[in-house]
C-alpha positions as CSV (number, residue, x, y, z in Angstrom):
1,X,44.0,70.2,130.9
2,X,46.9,69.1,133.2
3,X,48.4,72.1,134.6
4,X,51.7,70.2,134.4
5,X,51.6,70.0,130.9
6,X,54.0,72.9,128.7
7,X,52.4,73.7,125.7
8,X,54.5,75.7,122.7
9,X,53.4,79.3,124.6
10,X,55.0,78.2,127.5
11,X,58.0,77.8,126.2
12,X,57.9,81.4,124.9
13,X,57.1,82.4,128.4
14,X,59.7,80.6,130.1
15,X,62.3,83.4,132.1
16,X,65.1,81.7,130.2
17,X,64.1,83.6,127.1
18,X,62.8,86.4,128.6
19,X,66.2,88.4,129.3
20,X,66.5,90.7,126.4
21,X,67.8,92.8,128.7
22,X,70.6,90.7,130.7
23,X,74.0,92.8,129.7
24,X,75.3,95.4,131.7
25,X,76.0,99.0,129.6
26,X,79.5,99.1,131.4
27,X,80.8,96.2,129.8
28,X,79.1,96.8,126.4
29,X,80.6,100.5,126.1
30,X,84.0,98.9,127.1
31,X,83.5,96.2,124.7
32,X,82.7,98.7,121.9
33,X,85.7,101.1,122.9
34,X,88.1,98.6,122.8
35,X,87.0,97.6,119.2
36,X,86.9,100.7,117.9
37,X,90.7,101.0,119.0
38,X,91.8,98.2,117.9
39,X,89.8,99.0,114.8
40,X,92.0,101.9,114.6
41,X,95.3,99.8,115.1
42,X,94.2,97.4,112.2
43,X,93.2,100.4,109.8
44,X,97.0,102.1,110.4
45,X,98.7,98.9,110.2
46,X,96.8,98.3,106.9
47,X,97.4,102.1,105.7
48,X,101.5,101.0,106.5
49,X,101.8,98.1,105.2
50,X,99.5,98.8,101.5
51,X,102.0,97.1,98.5
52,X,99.5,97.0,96.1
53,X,98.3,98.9,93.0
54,X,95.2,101.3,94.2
55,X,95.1,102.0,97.9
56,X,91.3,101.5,98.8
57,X,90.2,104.3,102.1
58,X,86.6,102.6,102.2
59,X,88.2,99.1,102.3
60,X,90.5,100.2,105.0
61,X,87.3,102.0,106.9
62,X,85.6,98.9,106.7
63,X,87.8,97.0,108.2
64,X,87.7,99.3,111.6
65,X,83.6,99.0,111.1
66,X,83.9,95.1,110.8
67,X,85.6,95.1,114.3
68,X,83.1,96.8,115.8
69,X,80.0,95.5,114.4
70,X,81.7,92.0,115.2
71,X,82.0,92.7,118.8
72,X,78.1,94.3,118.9
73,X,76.8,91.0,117.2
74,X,78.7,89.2,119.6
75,X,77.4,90.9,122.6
76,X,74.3,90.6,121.8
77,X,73.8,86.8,120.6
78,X,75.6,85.7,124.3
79,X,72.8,87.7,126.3
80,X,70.2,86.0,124.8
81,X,69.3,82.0,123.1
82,X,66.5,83.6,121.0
83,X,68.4,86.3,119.3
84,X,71.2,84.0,118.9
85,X,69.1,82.2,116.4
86,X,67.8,84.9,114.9
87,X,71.0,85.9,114.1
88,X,72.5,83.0,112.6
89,X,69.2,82.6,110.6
90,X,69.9,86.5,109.2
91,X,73.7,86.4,108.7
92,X,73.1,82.7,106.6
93,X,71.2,84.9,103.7
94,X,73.7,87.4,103.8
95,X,76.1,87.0,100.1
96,X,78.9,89.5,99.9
97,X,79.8,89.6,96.4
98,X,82.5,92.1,96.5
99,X,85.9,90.5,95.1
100,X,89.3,90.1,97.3
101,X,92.3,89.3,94.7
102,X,94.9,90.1,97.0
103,X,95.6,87.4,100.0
104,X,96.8,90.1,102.0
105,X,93.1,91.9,102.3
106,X,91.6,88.2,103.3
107,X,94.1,88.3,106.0
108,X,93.2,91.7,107.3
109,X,89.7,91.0,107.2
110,X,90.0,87.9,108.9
111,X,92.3,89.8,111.8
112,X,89.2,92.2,112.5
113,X,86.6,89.5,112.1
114,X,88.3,87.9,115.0
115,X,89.1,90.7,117.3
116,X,85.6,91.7,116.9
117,X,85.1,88.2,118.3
118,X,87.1,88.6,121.8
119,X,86.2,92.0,122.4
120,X,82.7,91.2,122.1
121,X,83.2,88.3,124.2
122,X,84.8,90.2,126.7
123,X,88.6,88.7,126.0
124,X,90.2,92.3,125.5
125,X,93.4,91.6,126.7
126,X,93.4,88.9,124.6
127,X,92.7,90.6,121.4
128,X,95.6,93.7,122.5
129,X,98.4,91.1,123.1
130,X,97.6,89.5,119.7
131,X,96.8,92.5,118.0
132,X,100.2,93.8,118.9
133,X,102.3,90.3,118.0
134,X,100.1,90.2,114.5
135,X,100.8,94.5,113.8
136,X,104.8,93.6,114.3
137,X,104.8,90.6,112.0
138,X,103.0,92.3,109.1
139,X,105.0,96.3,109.7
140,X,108.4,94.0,109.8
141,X,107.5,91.6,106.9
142,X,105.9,94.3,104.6
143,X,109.3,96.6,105.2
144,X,111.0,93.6,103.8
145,X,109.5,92.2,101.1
146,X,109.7,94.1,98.0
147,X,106.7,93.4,95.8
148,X,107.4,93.9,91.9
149,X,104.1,94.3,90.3
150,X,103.8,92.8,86.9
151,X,103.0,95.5,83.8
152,X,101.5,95.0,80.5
153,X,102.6,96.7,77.3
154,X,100.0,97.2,74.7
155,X,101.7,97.6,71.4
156,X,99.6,98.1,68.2
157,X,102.0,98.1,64.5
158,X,101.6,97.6,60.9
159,X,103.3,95.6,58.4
160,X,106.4,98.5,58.4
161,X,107.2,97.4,62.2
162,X,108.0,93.6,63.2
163,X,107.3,91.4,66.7
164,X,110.9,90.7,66.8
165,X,112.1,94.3,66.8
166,X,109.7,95.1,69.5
167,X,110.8,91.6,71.3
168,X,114.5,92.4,71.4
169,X,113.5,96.3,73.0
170,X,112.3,94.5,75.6
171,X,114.3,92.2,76.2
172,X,117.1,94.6,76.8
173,X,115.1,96.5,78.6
174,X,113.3,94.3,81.0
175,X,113.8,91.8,83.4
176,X,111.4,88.9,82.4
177,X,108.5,89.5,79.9
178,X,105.7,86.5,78.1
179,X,103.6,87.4,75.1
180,X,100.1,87.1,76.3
181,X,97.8,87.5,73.4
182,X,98.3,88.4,69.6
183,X,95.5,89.8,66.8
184,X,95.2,91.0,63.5
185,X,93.3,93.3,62.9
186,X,91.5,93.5,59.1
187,X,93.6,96.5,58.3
188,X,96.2,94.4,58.8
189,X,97.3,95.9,62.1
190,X,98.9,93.7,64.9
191,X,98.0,94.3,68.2
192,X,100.1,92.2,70.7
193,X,100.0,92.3,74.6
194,X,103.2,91.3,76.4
195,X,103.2,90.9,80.6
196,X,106.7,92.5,81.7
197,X,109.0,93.1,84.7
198,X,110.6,96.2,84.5
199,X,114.2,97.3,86.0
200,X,113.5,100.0,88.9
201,X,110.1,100.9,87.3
202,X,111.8,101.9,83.8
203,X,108.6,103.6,82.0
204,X,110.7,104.7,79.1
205,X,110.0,101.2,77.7
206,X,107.3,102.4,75.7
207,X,109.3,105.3,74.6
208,X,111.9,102.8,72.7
209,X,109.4,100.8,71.2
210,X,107.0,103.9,70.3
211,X,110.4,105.0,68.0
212,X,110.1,101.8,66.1
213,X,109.2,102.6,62.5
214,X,105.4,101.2,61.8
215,X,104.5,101.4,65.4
216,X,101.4,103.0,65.7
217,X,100.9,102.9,69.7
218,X,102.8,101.6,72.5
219,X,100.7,101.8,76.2
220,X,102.2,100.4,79.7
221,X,99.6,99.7,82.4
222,X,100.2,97.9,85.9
223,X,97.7,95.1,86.4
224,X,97.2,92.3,89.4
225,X,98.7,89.7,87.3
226,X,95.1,88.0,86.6
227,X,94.0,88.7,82.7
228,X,91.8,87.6,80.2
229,X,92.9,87.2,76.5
């Protein structure tokens, strides 16, 4: 055989794929340190900033461990071809089937996906300055912007009580509200779901309409604004 020829075990043999073990620890622990930081930065800014319903801990943990394990992927596909592969090949199977309704969380994950990104890469003063502009923009926006979360009033009556009745409550009472579904029942109960926006938080909605004669139960819940009839 021609000793010039390269078969496919020389190519496994070749010093190019060989360095596993190119990447110096310094600049790997700084790269990790600085993520975990900035992590941290992301996680308070998060905590800070929270308008919605439920405040979720883990989610906000997992943002801090996205930045990290970002910038340890990062460090170790640019070291090596091989495992660069091997790592696209195992993230492509990867389906994250956890649901993001709110905008805002998409945002955040996306900030730690990418500072994960520089730091790995070994742009850390990079990440800092941006991490810093993007922390003032959301702190000064968030202390802004009032949210008004949207509340649905469950309110179940008989024949004795009317829709109209319970229609002019809260119309006096609230700010805006929309009649999302409507059912009979066979005992000739009415159920009736109505999607309101109450004055300054006013919960003693349900205590006017729970006073109208024939109403047998009046319930107010805050939802995300996404329902289902």
């Amino acid at each position: 055989m021609d000793k010039n020829t390269m078969n496919f075990n020389d190519i496994f043999k070749s010093s190019f794929i060989e360095k596993t073990t190119s990447f110096s620890l310094t600049d790997s622990l700084l790269g990790l340190l600085s993520a975990f930081l900035l992590g941290l930065f992301v996680y308070a800014v998060y905590k800070k900033t929270f308008n919605g319903v439920i405040y979720s801990h883990s989610f906000n943990i997992s943002l801090m461990i996205m930045t990290m394990a970002t910038a340890l992927v990062i460090m170790g596909i640019s070291s090596n071809v091989l495992l660069s592969l091997g790592m696209v090949g195992a993230l492509s199977i990867v389906r994250f089937r956890t649901p993001i309704k709110d905008p805002m969380d998409l945002v955040y994950l996306f900030w730690s996906i990418i500072v994960g990104i520089l730091c790995g890469a070994g742009f850390i003063l990079l990440a800092v300055i941006g991490s810093i502009v993007i922390g003032i923009v959301l702190i000064v926006f968030a202390n802004k912007i009032t949210v008004q979360n949207p509340y649905l009033v469950v309110v179940k009556f008989d024949s004795e009580a009317t829709g109209q009745e319970i229609e002019t409550i809260l119309k006096e009472k609230t700010k805006k509200f929309s009649l999302k579904s409507k059912s009979i029942m066979m005992t000739s109960e009415t159920e009736a779901t109505y999607e309101v926006r109450v004055k300054e938080n006013d919960s003693q909605i349900v205590n006017s309409i729970a006073k109208v004669k024939g109403v047998a139960s009046a319930v107010m819940l805050s939802y995300d604004g996404n329902f289902t009839a």
